[in-house]
Residue, then its C-alpha position, 0 to 999 in steps of 0.5 A: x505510497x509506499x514509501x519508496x515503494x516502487x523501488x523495493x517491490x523490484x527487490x522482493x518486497x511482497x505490495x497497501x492496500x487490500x491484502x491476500x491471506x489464503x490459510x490453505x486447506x489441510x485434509x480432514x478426516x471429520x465431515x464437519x468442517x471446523x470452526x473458528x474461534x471469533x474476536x481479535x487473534x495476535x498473528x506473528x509472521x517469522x521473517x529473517x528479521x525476527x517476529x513480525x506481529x499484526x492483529x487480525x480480527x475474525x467474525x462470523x459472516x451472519x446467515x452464510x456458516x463456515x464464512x467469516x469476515x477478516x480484518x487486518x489491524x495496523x495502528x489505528x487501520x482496520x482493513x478489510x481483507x476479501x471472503x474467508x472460508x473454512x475448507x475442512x480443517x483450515x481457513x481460507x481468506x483471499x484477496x487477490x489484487x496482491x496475490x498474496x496468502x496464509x496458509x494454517x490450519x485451525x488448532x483451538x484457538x489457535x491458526x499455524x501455517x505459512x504466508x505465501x505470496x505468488x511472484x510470478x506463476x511459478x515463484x512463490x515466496x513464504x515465512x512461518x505464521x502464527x495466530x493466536x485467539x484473544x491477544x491483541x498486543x503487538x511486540x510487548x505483552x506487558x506495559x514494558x517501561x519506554x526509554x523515551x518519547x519518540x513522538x515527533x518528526x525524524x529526518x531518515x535515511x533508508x540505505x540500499x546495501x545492494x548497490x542498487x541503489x543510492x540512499x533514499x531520503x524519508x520522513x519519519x512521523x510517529x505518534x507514541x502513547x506509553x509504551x505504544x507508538x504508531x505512524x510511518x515513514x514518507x519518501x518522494x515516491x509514497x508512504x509506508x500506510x500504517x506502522x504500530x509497535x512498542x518503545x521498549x527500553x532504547x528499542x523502537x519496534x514497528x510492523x505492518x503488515x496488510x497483504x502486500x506490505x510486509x514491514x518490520x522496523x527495528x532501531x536502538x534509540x541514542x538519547x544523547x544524539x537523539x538518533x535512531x539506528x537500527x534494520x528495515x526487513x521487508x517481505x521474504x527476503x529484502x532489508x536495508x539499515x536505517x538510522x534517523x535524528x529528531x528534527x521538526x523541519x525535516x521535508x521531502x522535495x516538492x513532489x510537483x517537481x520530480x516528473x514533467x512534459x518535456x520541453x515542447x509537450x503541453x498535454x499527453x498524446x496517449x490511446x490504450x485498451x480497457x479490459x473489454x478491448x475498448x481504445x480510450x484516449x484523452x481526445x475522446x469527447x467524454x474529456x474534452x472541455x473538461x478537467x481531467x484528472x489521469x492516475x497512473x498506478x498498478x493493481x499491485x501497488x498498495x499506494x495506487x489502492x489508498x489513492x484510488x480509494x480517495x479518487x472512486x468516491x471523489x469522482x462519484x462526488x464532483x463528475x457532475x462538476x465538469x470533472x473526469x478520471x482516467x486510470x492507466x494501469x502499468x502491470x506485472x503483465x502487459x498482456x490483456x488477457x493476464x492483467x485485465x481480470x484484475x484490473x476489473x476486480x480492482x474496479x469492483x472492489x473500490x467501486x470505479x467508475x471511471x476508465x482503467x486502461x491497461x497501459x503496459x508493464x510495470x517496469x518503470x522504465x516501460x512506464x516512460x516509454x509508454x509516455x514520452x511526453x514526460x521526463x519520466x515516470x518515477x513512483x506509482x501513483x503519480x496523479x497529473x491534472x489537465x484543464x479544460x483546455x487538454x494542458x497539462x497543470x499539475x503533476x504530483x509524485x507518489x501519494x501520502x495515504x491515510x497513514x499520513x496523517x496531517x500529509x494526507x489532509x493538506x494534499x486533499x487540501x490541496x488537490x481540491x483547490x487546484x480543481x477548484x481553480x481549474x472548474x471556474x476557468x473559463 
């Protein structure tokens, strides 16, 4: 969750979890292709906001030359991006859930291109990118003296300057050693996963970038007020002022209370398409008499991808309890033949065994047409729990990923008392 995630990716956000760096091939005048230089690389994406850096760490693929595993380093994640390849002068890496790359040729230790992400087939959005060999430092290369200790919980508020928009409420959690600071920020509709940087002097700076989200946080710290003010730039082009104050109690509304049947629906009445053509609906017999928990997300939403990495191996664990999953997918494109290969590719990647239907489009709006049997649909993920009665339970807005923290832990906590509960009915 991305934090208000699903509001700006509608405004030129390029969406957690796994990430597209394609670093595109430049012509060769060698027949031999070039190498790359192993270990971490501080990259540096050039954004209207300033110098966004992340790490990379690049290894050899063992038996297989010219191919290398890549991972993307924010705070304490170590992300596993899709197969690198050199193709002549230039490394290629690709994941292709968030349709998103790199483009650089291989200099020494040095990699230079660009960062691209496709929009649509025929927009495309790119920044100027950097990565250099055996630096591992994010905004401060030398131990720069921190003005203060921002570690705590700060009441934020993320202000659309486009009129699109009213002011979003968020929770900042940051975590800061030295000069070194990492946490994110949650809203009501998800979280934005992992944020590391520096305190430098009054300054707090924060990146992260992993594919999807490309996120840079800038704010000048008042030690009298202990207040944060400063700038949000996100992807290509999108930013927005923020400012925060210290408070340990600051909270977001109960995610239980944002969607909901509406007056006179117990369940959901729902039959979509999985990839191969198959209608799946909840009164399909794999489902009856048990709790089912329904996922509705998007291949494009990194929240989506934290919380299907916590439901595929929770599924595996508990199916054998009387439990199943059914995903329904709201994608860029409603049409099977666009939107079904990633849907499929999504299911390798994090090993689903459990239905993905494509559901529709991902406008929110087309989301709630498609279930009318709810308010509305206002974050991907939302996650809604029926028993083994077909009775809706439980619907939970958005998803406090692994970023989280101690959020994360108390809605596992939570998710699996409330299965719990539901399993030992009778």
């Amino acid at each position: 969750m991305l934090s208000h995630y699903d509001l700006t990716m509608k405004k030129n956000i390029p969406f957690v979890f796994a990430s597209l760096i394609v670093l595109a091939t430049a012509c060769s005048e060698s027949s031999d292709p070039a190498t790359v230089q192993p270990g971490p690389y501080r990259a540096v994406l050039q954004t209207p906001g300033g110098e966004l850096p992340f790490g990379l760490d690049i290894q050899p693929t063992a038996s297989k030359p010219g191919m290398y595993t890549v991972f993307a380093l924010n705070g304490s994640e170590r992300l596993p991006l899709d197969s690198a390849r050199v193709e002549g002068d230039s490394l290629r890496i690709s994941a292709g859930l968030f349709e998103s790359e790199l483009v650089a040729k291989i200099d020494g230790n040095t990699l230079r291109g660009q960062w691209r992400r496709h929009r649509t087939p025929n927009e495309i959005v790119t920044l100027p990118f950097e990565a250099t060999a055996g630096y591992d430092y994010r905004f401060a290369k030398e131990d720069k003296r921190a003005g203060a200790n921002l570690t705590g919980t700060w009441a934020a508020n993320f202000n659309d300057t486009t009129g699109r928009a009213d002011t979003v409420n968020a929770v900042g959690i940051f975590k800061q050693t030295g000069n070194q600071i990492s946490g994110t920020f949650l809203t009501p509709t998800g979280d934005y996963r992992y944020l590391a940087g520096n305190v430098v002097g009054d300054s707090l700076l924060l990146s992260c970038f992993d594919g999807s989200h490309v996120f840079l946080f800038k704010a000048k710290h008042n030690v009298k007020a202990n207040t944060l003010t400063g700038g949000f730039w996100a992807g290509a082009s999108y930013y927005e002022p923020w400012s925060a104050r210290l408070d340990p109690n600051a909270k977001l509304p109960d995610p239980a209370s944002l969607t909901y049947l509406k007056p006179g629906s117990k369940t959901l009445n729902i039959a979509f398409p999985e990839p191969n053509g198959n209608v799946v609906s909840l009164s399909a017999p794999r489902f009856n008499g048990k709790v089912t928990v329904v996922q509705i997300l998007g291949t494009w939403c990194p929240n989506c991808m934290d919380e299907t990495n916590f439901l595929s191996p929770w599924y595996t664990k508990n199916r054998s309890r009387g439990v199943e999953v059914l995903g329904l997918a709201f994608e860029r494109s409603a049409e099977m033949v666009v939107s079904g290969p990633k849907i499929e590719r999504m299911k390798r990647r994090f090993d689903i065994d459990y239905p993905i239907l494509l559901a529709g489009g991902s406008e929110k709006d087309q989301a709630s047409k498609a279930l009318p049997d709810l308010n509305a649909v206002v974050a991907f993920p939302t996650t809604i729990v029926i028993d083994k009665k077909g009775q809706v339970r439980n619907i939970h807005t958005g998803f406090s990923g692994p970023g989280t923290g101690k959020f994360y832990d108390q809605y596992v906590s939570e998710f699996n008392r409330l299965i719990d509960k539901l399993v030992a009915e009778k």
